[in-house]
N, C-alpha and C positions, 0 to 999 in steps of 0.2 A: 418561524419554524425553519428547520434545514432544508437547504434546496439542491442540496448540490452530494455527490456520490463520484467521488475520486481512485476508486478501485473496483477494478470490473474486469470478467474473464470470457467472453466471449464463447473462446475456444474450449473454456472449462481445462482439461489437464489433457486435452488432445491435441496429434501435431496432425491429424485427419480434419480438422474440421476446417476450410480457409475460408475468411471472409464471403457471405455471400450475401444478398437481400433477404435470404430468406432467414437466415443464422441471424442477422442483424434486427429487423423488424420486432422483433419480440420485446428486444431489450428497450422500441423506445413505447411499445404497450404497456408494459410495465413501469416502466420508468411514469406513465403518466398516473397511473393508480396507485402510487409512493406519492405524487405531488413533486416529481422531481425537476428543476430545469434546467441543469448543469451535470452533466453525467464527462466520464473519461472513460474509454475504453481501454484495458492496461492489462494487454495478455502478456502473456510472460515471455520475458525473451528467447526462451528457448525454440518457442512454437512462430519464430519472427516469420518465417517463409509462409503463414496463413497471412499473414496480417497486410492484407492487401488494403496500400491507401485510395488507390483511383476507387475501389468497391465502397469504400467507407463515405467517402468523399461524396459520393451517388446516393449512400444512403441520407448522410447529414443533408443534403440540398433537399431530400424528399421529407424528412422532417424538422417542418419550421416551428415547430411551438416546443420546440425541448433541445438546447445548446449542445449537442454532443459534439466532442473533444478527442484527438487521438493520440495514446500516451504508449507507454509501454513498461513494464517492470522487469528490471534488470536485478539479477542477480548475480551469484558465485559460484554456478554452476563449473566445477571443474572439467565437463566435459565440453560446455555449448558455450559458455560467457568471452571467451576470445568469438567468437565470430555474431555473437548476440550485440557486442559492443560493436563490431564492423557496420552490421545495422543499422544499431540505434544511429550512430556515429552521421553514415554515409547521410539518414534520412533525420537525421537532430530537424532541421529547418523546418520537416514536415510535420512534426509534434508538437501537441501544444504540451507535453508534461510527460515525465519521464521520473518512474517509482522507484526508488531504492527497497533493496531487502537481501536478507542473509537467509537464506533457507538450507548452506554445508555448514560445518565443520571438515575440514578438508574435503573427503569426501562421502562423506556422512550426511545425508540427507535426515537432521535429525528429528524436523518436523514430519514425517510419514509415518503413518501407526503401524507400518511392517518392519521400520525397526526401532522402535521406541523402545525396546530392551537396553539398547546399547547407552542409554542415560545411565545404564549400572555401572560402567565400565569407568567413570567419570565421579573425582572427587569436583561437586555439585561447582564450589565456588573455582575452580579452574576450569571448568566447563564456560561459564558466563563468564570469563577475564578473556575466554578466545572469544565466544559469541561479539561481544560488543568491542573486542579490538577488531574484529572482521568487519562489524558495520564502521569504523575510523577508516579502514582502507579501503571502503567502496566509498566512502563522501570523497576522501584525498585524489580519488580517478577520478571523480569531475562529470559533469555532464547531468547528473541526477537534479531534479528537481523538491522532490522530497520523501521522507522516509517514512516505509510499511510497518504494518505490525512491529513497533519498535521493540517487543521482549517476546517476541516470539517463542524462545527458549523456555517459556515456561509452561506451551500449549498443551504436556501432559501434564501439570501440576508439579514439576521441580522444581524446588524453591531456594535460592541462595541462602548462606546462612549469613552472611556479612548484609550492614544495610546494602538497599538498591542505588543509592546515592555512590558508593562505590565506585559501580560501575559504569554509573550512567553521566555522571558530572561531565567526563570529560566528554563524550560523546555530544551531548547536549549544547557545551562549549563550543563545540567543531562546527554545529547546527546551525547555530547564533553567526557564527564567525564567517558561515561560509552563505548565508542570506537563504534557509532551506526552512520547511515544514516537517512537521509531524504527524500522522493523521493518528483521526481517532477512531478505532475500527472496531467496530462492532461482530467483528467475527469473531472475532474471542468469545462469546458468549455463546455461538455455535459449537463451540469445543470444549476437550475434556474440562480444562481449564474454569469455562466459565464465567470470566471475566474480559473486561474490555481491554484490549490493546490499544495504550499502558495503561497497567496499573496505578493505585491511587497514587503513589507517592513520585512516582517519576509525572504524573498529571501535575501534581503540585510545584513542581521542578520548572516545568515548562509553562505553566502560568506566568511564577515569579521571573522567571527568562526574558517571557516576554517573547515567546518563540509562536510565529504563528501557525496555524492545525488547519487541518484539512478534515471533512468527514469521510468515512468509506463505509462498506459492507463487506468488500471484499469478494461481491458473488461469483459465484460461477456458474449461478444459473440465472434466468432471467428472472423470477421469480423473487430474489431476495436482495433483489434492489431495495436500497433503503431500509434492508432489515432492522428492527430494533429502533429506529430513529426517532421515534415520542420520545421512547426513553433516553436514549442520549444525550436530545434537546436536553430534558431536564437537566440529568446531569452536569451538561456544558456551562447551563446557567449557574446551578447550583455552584459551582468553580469560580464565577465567575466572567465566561467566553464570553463574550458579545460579537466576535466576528469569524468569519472563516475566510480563508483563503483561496479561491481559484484563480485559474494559470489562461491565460491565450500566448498560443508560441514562446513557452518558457516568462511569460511578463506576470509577476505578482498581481493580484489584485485582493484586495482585504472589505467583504462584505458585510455587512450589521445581519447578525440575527436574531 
């Protein structure tokens, strides 16, 4: 079965809420009634100034029966991601894992449903030629340990008209080349979408790759640790997976499940 949950939000979408025992504690209750024993904690870099390590650190020592790990997800935040990368940067050594993910288009937060209009604005197939040239330039900055919701762009149902191999070859290549993950996230299925991040055919991509996955939920509540995860298993199977991947201090490790 899966044991492990490599995206996780603590703070949820707030830059009020920093690290506390009490913020914390919940997510390793939960985490025990998923059957989880590898969790990362991976707020978003924007909200870095909560994400207090000595608090965390106090928490992990208080719970010993479930591996918690502290990462962080960086993005392309045009406003916050210069001083998010200072962060991450300054405190890399103190992480054990470190998410990639595109959530602009310049400055186009395109995954928010307040403006998910502006997908109109956008011939479909140059839309995803920027999307997945944006995640090429967040692997090429370095530092990241593996990549979020890799098709993100498609959380209200926009669909490219070209195949997805288009787009995603090269990307996938850069993955391979640069020694990174893919997780497979079950959050897509929370949303409009409805589907798992990635889809079938970029899953089948990354099989033949040879490119190792990571699992997530992507929650931002405590609650939905491990959400969806029977089924994933299967699926995972289904494909093919037999292993996943988790991280201590940036170091691979590749576990049978």
């Amino acid at each position: 079965m899966l044991f492990s949950d490599y995206h996780n939000h603590p703070q949820g979408h707030r830059d009020d809420l920093p690290y506390t025992q009490e913020l914390l504690m919940p997510w390793a209750e939960y985490a025990r009634k998923a059957n989880l024993s590898d969790v990362v904690l991976t707020d978003h870099g924007r909200y870095h100034k909560g994400v207090n390590l000595e608090e965390f650190l106090i928490f992990k020592d208080k719970v010993k029966d479930i591996n918690f790990k502290s990462g962080i997800e960086i993005d392309n935040d045009p406003e916050t991601s210069k001083a998010d990368y200072e962060w991450m940067e300054k405190n890399f050594d103190r992480l054990d894992f470190v998410l990639g993910s595109i959530h602009f288009i310049d400055d186009w937060a395109f995954d928010h449903p307040y403006y998910k209009e502006q997908f109109n604005d956008w011939d479909i197939d140059e839309l995803y030629s920027k999307y997945f040239d944006n995640i090429k330039k967040l692997i090429n900055k370095g530092f990241i340990d593996g990549l979020a919701h890799l098709d993100l762009i498609k959380i209200f149902g926009h669909r490219q008209k070209k195949e997805i191999k288009f787009f995603v070859e090269d990307v996938l290549k850069l993955v391979k080349q640069k020694g990174l993950t893919v997780e497979m996230s079950t959050a897509g299925w929370r949303k409009p979408v409805n589907e798992l991040y990635p889809q079938h055919e970029i899953i089948l991509m990354i099989k033949e790759m040879n490119i190792p996955i990571t699992t997530a939920s992507d929650a931002h509540t405590a609650k939905d640790l491990g959400y969806g995860y029977d089924r994933l298993y299967k699926m995972l199977k289904d494909y093919g997976f037999n292993q996943v991947a988790v991280f201590e201090k940036h170091k691979m490790k590749l576990i049978p499940v």
